[in-house]
VEXMARVEX-972397 format. One line per 4 residues: number of its first residue (from 1); their letters; for each residue x, z, y of N, C-alpha, C. Coordinates in nm, 2 decimals. Each point is the difference from the previous one (the first is absolute). Layout:
N
NUM	a	X Z Y X Z Y X Z Y  ...
// end
This chain:
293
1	xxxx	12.32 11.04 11.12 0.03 -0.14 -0.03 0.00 -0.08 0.14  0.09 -0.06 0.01 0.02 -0.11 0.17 -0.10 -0.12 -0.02  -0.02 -0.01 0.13 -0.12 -0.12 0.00 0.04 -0.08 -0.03  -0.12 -0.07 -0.05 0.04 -0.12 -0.05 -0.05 -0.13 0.02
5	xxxx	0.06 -0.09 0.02 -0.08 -0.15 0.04 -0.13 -0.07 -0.03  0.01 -0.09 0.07 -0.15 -0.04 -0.05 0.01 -0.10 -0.07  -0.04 -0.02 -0.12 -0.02 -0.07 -0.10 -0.13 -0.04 0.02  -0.01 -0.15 -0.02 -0.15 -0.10 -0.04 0.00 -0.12 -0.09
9	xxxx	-0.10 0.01 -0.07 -0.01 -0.13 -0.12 -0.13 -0.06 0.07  0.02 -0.13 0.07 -0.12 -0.11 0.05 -0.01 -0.08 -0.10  -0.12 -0.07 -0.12 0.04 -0.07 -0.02 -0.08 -0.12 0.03  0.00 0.00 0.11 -0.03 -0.16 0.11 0.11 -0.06 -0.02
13	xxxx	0.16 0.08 -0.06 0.05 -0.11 -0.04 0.00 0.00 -0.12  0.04 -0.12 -0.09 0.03 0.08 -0.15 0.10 -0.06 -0.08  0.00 -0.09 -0.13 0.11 -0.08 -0.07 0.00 -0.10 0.00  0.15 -0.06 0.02 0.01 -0.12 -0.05 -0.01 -0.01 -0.18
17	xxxx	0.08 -0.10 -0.04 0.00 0.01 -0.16 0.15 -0.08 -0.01  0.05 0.10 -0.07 0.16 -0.05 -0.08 0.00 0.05 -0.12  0.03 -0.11 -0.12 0.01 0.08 -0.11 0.10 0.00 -0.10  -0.01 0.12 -0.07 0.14 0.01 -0.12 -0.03 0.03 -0.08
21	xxxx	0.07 0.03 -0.10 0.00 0.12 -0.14 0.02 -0.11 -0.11  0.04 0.01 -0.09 0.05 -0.04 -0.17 -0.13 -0.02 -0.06  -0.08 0.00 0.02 -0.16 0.07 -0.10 -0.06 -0.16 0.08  0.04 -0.09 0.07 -0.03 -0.14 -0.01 -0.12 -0.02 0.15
25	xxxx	0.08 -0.06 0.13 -0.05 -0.03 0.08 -0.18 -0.06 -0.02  0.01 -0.08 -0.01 -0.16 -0.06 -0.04 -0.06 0.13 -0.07  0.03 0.11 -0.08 -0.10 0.11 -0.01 0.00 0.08 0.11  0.08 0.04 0.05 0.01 0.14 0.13 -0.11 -0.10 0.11
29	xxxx	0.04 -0.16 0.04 -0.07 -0.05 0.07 -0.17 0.01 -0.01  -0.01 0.00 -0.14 -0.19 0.00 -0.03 0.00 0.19 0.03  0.09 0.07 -0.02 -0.03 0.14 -0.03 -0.03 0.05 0.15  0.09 -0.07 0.09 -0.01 0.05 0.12 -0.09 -0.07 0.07
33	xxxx	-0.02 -0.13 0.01 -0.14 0.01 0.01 -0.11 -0.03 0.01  -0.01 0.08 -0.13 -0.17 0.03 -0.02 0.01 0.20 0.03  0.14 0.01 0.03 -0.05 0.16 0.05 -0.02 -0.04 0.19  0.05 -0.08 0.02 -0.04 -0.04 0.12 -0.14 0.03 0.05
37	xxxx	-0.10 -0.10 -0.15 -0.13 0.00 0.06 -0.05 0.13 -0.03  0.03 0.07 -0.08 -0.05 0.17 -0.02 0.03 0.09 0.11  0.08 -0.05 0.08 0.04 0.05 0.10 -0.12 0.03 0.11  -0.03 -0.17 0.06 -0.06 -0.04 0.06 -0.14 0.09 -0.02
41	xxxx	0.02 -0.03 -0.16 -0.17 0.09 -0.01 0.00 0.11 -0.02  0.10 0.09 -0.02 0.02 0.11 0.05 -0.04 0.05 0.15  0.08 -0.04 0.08 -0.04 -0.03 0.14 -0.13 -0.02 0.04  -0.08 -0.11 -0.08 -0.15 0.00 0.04 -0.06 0.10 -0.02
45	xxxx	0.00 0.06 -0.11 -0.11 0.13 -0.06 0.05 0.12 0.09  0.10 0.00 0.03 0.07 0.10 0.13 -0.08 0.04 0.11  -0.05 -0.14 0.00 -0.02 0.01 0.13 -0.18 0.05 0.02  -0.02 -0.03 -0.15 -0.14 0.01 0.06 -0.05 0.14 -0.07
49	xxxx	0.09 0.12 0.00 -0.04 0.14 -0.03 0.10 0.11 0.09  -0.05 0.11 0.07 0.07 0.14 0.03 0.00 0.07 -0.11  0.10 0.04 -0.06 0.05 0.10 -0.11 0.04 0.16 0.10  -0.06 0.13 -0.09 0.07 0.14 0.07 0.15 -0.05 -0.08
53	xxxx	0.09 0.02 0.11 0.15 0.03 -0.04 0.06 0.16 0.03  0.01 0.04 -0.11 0.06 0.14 -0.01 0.14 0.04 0.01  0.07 0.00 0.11 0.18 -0.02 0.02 0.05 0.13 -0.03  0.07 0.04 -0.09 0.08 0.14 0.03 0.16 -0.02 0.03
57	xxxx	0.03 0.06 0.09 0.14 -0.07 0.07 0.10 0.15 -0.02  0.09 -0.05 -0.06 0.09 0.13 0.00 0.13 -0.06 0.07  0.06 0.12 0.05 0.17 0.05 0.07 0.09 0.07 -0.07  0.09 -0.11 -0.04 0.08 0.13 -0.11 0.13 0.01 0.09
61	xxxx	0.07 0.15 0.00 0.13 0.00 0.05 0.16 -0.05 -0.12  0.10 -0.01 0.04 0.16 -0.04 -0.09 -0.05 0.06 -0.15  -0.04 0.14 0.04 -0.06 0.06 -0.18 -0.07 -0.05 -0.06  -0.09 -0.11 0.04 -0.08 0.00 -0.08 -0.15 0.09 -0.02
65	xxxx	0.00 0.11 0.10 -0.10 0.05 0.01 -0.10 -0.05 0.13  -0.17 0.00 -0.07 -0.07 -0.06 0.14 -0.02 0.10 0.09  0.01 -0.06 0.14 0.02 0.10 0.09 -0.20 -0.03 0.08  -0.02 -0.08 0.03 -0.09 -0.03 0.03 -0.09 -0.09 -0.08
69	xxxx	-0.16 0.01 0.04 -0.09 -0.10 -0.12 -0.14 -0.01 0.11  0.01 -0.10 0.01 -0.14 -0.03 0.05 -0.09 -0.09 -0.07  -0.16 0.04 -0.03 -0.09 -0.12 -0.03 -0.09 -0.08 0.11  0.01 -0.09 -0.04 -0.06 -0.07 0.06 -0.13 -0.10 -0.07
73	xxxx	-0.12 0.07 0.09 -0.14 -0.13 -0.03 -0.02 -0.09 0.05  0.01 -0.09 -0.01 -0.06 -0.16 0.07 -0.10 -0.08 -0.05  -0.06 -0.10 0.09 -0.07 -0.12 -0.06 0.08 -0.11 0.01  0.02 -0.06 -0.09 0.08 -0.08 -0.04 -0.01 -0.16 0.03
77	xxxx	0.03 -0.07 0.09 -0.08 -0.16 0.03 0.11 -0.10 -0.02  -0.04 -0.14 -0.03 0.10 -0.12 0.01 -0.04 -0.05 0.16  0.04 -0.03 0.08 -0.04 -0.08 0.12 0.04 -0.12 0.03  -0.09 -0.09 -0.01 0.06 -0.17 0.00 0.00 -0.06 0.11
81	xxxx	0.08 0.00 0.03 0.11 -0.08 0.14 0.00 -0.17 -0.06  -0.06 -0.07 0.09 -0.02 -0.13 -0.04 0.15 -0.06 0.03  0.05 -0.09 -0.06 0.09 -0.07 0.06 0.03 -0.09 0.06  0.08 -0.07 0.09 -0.02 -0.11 0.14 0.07 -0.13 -0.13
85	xxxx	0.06 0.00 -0.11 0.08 -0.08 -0.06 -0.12 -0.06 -0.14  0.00 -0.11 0.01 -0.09 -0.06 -0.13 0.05 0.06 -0.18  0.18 -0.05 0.02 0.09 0.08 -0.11 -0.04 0.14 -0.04  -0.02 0.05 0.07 -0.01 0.18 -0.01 -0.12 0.08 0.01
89	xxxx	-0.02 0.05 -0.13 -0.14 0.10 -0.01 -0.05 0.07 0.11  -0.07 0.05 -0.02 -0.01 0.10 0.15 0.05 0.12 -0.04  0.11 0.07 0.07 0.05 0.15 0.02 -0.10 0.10 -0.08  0.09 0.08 -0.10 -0.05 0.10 -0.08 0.07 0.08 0.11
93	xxxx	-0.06 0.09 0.06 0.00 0.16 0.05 -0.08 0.09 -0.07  0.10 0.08 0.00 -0.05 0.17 -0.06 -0.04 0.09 0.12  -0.13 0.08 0.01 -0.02 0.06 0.06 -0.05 0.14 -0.07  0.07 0.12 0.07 -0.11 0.12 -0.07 -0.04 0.07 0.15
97	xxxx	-0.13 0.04 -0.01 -0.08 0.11 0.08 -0.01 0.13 -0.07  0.09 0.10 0.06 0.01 0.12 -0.08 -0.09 0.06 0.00  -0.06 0.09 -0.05 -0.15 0.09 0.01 0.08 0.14 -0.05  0.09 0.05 -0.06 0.04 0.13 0.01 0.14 -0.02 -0.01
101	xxxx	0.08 0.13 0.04 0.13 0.02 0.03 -0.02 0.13 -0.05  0.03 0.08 -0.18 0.07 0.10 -0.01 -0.10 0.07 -0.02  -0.18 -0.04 -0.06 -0.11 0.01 -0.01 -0.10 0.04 0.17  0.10 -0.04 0.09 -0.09 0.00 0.16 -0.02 -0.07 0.03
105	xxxx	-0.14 -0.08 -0.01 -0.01 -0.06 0.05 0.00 -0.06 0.12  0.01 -0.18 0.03 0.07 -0.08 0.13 -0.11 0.00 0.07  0.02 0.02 0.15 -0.13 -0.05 0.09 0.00 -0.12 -0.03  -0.08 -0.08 0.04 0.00 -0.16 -0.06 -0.07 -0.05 0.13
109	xxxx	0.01 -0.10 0.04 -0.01 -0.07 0.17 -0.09 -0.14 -0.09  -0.11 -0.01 0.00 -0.07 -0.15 -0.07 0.09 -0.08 0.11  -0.06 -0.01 0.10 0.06 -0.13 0.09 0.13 -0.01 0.02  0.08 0.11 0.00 0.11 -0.06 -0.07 0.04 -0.05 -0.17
113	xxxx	-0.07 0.03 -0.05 0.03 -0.10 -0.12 -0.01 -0.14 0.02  -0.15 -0.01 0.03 -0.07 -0.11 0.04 0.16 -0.12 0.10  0.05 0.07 0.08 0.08 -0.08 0.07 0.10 0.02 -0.03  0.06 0.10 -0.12 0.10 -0.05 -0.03 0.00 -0.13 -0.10
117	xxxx	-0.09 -0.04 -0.08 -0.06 -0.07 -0.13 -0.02 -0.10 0.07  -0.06 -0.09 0.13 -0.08 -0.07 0.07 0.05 -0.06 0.11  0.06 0.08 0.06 0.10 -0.04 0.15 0.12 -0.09 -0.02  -0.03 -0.15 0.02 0.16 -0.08 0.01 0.11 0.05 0.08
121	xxxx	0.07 -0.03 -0.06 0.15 0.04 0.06 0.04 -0.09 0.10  0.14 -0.01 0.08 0.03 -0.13 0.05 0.13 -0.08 -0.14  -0.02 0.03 -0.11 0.10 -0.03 -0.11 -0.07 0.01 -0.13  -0.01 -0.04 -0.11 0.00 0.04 -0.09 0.12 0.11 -0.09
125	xxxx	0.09 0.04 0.08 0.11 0.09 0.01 -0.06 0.14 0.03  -0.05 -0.03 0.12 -0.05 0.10 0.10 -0.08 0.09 -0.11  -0.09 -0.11 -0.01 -0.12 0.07 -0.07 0.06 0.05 -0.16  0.10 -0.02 -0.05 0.05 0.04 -0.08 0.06 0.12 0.00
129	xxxx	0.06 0.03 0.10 0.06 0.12 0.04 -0.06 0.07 0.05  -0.11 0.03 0.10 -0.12 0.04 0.02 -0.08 0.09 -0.14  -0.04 -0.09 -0.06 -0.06 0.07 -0.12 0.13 0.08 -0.10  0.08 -0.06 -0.02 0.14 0.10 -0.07 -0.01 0.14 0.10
133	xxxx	0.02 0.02 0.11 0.04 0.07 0.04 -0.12 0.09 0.03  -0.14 -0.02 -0.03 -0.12 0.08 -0.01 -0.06 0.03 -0.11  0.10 -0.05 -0.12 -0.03 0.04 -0.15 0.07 0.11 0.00  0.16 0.03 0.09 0.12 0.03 -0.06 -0.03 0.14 0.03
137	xxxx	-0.07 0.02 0.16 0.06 0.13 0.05 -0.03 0.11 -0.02  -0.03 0.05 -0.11 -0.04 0.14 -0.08 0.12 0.00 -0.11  0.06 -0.07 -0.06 0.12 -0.01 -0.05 0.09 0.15 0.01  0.07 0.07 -0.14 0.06 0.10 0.00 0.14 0.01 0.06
141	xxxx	0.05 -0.14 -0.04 0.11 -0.02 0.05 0.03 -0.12 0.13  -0.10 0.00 0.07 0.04 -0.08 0.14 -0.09 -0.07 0.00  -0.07 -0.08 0.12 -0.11 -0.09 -0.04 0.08 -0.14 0.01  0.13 -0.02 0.05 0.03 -0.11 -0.01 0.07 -0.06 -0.13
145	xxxx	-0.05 0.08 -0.11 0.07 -0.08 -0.15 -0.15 -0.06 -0.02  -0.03 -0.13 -0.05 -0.11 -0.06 -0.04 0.01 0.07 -0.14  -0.09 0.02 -0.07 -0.05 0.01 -0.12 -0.12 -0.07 -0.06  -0.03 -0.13 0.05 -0.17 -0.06 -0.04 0.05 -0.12 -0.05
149	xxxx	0.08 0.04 -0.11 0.02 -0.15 -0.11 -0.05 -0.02 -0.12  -0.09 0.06 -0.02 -0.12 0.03 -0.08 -0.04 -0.17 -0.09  -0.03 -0.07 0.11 -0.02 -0.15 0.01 0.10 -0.10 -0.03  0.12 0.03 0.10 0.06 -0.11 0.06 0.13 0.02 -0.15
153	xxxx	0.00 0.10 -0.07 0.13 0.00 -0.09 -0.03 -0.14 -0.11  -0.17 -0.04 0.00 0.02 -0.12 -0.09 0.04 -0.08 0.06  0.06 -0.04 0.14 -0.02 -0.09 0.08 0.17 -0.06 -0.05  0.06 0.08 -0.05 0.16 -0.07 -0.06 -0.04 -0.09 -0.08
157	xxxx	-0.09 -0.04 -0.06 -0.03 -0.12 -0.10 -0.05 -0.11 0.08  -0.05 0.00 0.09 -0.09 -0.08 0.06 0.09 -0.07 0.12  -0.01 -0.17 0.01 0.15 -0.06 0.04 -0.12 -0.07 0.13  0.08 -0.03 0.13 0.02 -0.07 0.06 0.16 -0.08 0.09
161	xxxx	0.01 -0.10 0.08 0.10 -0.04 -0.03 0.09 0.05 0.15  -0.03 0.10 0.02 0.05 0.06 0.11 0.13 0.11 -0.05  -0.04 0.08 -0.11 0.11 0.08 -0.04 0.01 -0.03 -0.15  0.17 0.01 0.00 0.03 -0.05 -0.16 0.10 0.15 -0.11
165	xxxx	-0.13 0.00 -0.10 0.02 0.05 -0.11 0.04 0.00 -0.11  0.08 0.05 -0.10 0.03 -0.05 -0.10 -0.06 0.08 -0.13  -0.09 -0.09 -0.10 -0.05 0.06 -0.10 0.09 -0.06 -0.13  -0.01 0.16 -0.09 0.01 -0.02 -0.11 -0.13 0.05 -0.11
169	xxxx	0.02 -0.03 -0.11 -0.09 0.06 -0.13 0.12 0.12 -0.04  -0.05 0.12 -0.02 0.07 0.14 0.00 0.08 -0.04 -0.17  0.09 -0.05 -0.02 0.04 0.03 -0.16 -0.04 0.08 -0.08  0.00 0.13 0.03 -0.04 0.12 -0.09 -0.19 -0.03 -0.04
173	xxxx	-0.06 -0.10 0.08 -0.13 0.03 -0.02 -0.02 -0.16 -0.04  0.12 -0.09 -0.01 -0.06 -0.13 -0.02 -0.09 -0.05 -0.18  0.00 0.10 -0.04 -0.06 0.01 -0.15 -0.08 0.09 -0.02  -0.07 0.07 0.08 -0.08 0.12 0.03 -0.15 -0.08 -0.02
177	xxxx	-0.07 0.03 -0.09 -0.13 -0.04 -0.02 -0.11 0.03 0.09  -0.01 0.11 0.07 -0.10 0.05 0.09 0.05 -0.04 0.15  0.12 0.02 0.06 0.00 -0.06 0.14 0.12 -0.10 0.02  -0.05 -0.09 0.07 0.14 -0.09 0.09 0.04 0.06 0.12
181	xxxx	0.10 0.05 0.02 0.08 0.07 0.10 0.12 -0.10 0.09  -0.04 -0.04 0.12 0.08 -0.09 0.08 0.08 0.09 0.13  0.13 0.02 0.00 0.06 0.11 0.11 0.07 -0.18 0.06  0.04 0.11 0.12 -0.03 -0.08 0.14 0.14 0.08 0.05
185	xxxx	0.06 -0.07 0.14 0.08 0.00 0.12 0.02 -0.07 0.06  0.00 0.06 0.13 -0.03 -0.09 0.15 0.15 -0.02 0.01  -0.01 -0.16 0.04 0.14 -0.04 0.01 0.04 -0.02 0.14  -0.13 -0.07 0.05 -0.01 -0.01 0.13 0.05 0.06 0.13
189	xxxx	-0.03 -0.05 0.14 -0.01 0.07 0.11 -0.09 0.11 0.07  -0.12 -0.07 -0.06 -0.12 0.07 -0.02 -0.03 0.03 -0.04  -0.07 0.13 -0.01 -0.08 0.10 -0.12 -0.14 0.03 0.02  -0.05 0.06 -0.14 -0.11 0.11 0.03 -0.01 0.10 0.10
193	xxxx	0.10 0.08 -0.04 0.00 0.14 0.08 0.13 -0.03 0.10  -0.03 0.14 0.10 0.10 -0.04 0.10 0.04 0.12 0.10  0.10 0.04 0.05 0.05 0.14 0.06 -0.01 -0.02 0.15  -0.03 0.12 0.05 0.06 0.02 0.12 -0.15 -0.05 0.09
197	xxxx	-0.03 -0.11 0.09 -0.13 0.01 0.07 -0.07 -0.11 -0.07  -0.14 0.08 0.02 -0.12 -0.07 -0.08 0.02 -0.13 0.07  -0.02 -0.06 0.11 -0.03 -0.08 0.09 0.13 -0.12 -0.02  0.14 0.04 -0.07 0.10 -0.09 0.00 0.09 0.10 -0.10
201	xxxx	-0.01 0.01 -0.13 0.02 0.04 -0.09 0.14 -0.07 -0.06  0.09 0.11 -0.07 0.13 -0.09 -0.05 -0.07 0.02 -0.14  0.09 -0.14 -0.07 -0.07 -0.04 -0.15 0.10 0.12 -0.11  -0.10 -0.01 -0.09 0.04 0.10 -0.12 -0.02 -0.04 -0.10
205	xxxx	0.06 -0.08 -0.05 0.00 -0.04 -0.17 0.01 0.11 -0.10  -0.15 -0.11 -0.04 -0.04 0.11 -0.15 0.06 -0.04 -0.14  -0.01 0.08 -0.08 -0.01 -0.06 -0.15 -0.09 0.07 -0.11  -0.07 -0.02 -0.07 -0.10 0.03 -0.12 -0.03 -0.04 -0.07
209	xxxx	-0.14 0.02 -0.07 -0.02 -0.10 -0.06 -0.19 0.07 -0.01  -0.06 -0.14 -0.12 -0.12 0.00 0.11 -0.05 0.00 -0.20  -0.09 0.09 -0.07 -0.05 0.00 -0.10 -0.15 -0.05 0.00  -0.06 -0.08 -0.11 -0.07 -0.10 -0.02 -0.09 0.01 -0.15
213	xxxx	-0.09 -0.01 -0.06 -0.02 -0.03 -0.11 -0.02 -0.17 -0.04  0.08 0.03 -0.13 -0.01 -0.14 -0.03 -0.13 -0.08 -0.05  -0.01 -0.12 0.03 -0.12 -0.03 -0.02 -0.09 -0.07 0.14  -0.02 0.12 0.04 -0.14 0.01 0.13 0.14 0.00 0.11
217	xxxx	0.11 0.06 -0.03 0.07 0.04 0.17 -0.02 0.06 0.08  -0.14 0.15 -0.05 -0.03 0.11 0.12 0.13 0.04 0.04  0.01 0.02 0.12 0.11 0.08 0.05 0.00 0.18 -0.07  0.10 -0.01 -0.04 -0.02 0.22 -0.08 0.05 0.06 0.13
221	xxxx	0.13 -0.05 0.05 0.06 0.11 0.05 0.11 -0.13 0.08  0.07 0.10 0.13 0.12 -0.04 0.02 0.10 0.10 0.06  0.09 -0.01 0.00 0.15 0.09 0.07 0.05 -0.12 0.11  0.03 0.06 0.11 0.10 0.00 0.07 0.11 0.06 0.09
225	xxxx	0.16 0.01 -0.03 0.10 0.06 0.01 0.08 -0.03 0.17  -0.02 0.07 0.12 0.04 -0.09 0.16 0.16 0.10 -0.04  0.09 -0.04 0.11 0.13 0.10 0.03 0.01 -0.02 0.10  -0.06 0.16 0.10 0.01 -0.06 0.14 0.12 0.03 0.08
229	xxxx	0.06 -0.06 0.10 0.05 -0.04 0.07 0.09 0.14 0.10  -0.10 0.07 0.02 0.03 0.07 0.12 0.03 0.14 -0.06  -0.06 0.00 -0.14 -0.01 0.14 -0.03 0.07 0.01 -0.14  0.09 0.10 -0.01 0.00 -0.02 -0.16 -0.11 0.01 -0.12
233	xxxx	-0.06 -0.07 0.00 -0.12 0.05 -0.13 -0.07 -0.14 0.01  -0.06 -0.01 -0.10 -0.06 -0.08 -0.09 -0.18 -0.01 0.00  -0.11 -0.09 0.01 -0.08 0.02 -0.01 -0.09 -0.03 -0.18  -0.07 0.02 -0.03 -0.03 -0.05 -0.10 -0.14 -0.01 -0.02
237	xxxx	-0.09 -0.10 -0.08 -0.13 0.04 0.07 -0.08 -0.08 -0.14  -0.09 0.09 -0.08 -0.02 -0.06 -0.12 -0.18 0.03 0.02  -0.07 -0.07 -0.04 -0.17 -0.08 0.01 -0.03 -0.01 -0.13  -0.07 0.05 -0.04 -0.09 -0.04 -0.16 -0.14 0.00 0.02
241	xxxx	-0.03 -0.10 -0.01 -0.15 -0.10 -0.01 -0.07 0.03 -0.13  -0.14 -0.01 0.03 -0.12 -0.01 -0.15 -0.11 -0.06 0.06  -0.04 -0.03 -0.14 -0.19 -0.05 -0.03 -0.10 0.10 0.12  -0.06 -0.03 0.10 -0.06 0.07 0.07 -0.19 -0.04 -0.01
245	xxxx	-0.10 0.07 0.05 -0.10 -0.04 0.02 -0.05 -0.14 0.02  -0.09 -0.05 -0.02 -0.05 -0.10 0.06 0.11 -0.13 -0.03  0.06 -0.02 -0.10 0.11 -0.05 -0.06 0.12 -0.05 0.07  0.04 0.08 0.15 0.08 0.01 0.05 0.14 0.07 -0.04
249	xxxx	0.09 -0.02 0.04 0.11 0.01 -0.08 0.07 0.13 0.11  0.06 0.11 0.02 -0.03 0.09 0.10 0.12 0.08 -0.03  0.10 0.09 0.11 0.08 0.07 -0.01 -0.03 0.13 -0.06  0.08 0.05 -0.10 -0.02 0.15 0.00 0.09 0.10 -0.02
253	xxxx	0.20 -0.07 0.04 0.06 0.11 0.05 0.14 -0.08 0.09  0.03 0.08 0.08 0.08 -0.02 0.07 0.11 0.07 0.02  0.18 0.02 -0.02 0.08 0.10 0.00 0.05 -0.06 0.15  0.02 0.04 0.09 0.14 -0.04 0.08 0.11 0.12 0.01
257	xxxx	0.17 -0.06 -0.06 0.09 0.10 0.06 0.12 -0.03 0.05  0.01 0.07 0.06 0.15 0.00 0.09 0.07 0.08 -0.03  0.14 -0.08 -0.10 0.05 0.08 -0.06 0.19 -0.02 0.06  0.05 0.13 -0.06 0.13 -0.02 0.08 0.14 0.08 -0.14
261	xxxx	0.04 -0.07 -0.03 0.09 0.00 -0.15 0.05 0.16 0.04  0.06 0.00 0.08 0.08 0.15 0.08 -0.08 0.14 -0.05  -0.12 -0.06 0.02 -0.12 0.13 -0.02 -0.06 0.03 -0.17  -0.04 0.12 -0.03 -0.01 0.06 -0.10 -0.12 -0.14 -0.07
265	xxxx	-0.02 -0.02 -0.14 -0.10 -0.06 -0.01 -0.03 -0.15 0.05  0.08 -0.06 0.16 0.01 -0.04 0.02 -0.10 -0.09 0.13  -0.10 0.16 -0.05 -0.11 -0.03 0.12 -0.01 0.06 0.14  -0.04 -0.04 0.06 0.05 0.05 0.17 -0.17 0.00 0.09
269	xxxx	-0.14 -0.12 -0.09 -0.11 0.05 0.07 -0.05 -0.12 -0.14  -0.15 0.06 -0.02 -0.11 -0.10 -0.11 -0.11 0.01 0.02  -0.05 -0.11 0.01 -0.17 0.05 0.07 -0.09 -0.05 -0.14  -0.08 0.04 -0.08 -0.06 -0.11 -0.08 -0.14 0.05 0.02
273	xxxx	-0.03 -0.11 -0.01 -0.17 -0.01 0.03 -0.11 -0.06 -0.13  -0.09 0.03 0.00 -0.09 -0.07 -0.10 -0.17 0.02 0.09  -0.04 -0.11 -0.09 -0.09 -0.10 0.09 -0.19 0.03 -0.13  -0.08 0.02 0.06 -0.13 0.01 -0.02 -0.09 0.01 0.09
277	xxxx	-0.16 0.01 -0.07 -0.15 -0.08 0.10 0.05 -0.08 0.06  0.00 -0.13 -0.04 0.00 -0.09 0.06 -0.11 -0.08 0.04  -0.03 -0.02 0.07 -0.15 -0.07 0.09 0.04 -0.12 0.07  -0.12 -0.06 0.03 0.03 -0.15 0.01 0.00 0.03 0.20
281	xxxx	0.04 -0.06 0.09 0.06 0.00 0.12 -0.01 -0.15 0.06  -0.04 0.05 0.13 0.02 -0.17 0.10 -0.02 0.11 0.16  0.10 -0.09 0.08 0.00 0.05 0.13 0.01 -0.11 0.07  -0.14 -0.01 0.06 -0.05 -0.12 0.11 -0.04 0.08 0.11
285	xxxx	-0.10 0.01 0.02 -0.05 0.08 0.15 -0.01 0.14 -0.06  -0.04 0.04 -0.15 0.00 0.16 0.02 0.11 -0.02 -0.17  0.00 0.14 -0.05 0.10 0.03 -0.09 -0.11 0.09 -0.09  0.00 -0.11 -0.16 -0.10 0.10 -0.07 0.06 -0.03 -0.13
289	xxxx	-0.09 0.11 -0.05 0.06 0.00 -0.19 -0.12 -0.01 -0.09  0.05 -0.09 -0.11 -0.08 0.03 -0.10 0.05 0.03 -0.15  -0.09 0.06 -0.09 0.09 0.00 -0.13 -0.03 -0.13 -0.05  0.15 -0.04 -0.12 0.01 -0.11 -0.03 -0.06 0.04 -0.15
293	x	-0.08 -0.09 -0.04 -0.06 0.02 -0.11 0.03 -0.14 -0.12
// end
């Protein structure tokens, strides 16, 4: 397989709000958001637990058969990057610290964690790219594809007035008793995700859509579809959320694939991961855990 670019989802930046659909502006507006604020609190409870993330990443060749498979163990963290802007939350970053590669275990460097978690950047970029690229690099297929959207996939629902998105209420689910389902596309200049260098990234419009129960507005799940640019193939990246400990709301699977129509199946690499022990986490002067009860 030829290398492949670097893909990153920051979402220091995130949505504007544009809306559509037949199923009646004034509803999609309350639907979207109050998934907004689920978002938000999604984000919070994120942040204050390390989950083990279990990644198993496969390589498939034109046949359709996997050629390669690696697993991967990590501790799984949110890291909150404050923001310089009043408008804007503070930065959801995904971080993992791997602990095995393929059941061998990783040497593990404390003071380097400690500074990678701890140490300002001269950017909030920097430091974005910095930790992507120290999550990444045990990766099967390249350390420069990000894979840590674990978090940031609910971030399509969640609007500020920097990037503009367009929501609908999904037709097929606008009568659906159990969830409200709102799909999404970046219409914009600016995106989520972005190709080519971490540091000055070209934009990549997404489209998805973001599942919800009706009622409450937990976030279930979301999909998002990129088409990148440089390479023929497709990203695709799907997140399903649940009820966690300590009545935190908590990830527990993750697919990412890169897929290419040409190829058998259609898949070309998939990593999916799922998420457990989750312990409660703070990194100030040292880095500790507790279980969440």
């Amino acid at each position: 397989m030829q290398t492949m670019r670097y893909v990153c989802l920051l979402v220091v930046c995130t949505s504007g709000l544009v809306l559509a659909g037949a199923t009646g502006d004034d509803d999609l507006a309350s639907v979207v958001a109050k998934g907004d604020v689920k978002c938000l609190e999604l984000w919070d409870g994120f942040r204050r637990f390390v989950a083990e993330e279990l990644d198993v990443q496969r390589v498939f060749d034109k046949s359709g058969k996997v050629r390669r498979v690696r697993r991967i163990r990590s501790d799984y963290y949110i890291v909150r990057l404050p923001s310089a802007r009043p408008d804007d939350p503070d930065a959801v970053l995904e971080f993992r610290d791997v602990l095995e590669v393929d059941g061998k275990p990783v040497r593990r460097n404390p003071a380097r964690l400690m500074a990678l978690l701890t140490v300002k950047g001269a950017s909030l970029r920097e430091e974005s790219c910095r930790l992507h690229a120290a999550s990444n690099e045990h990766n099967l297929f390249g350390s420069g594809w990000q894979i840590n959207f674990t978090a940031s996939i609910a971030g399509y629902i969640h609007k500020v007035p920097d990037l503009q998105t367009t929501y609908r209420l999904a037709p097929e689910m606008a009568g659906s008793n159990d969830e409200a389902v709102v799909c999404f596309e970046e219409t914009g200049t600016h995106t989520r995700m972005g190709e080519g260098s971490c540091v000055a990234p070209q934009p990549l419009p997404g489209a998805g859509c973001i599942h919800m129960t009706k009622g409450d507005y937990d976030i279930l799940s979301g999909e998002v579809t990129v088409t990148l640019k440089t390479l023929p193939v497709r990203m695709r990246v799907l997140v399903e959320y649940r009820a966690g400990p300590g009545g935190l709301r908590v990830p527990a699977r993750r697919v990412m694939s890169i897929l290419n129509a040409k190829w058998r199946d259609g898949v070309v690499v998939q990593a999916e991961a799922t998420y457990s022990n989750f312990r409660r986490f703070s990194a100030e002067s040292t880095v500790s855990f507790e279980p969440i009860r």
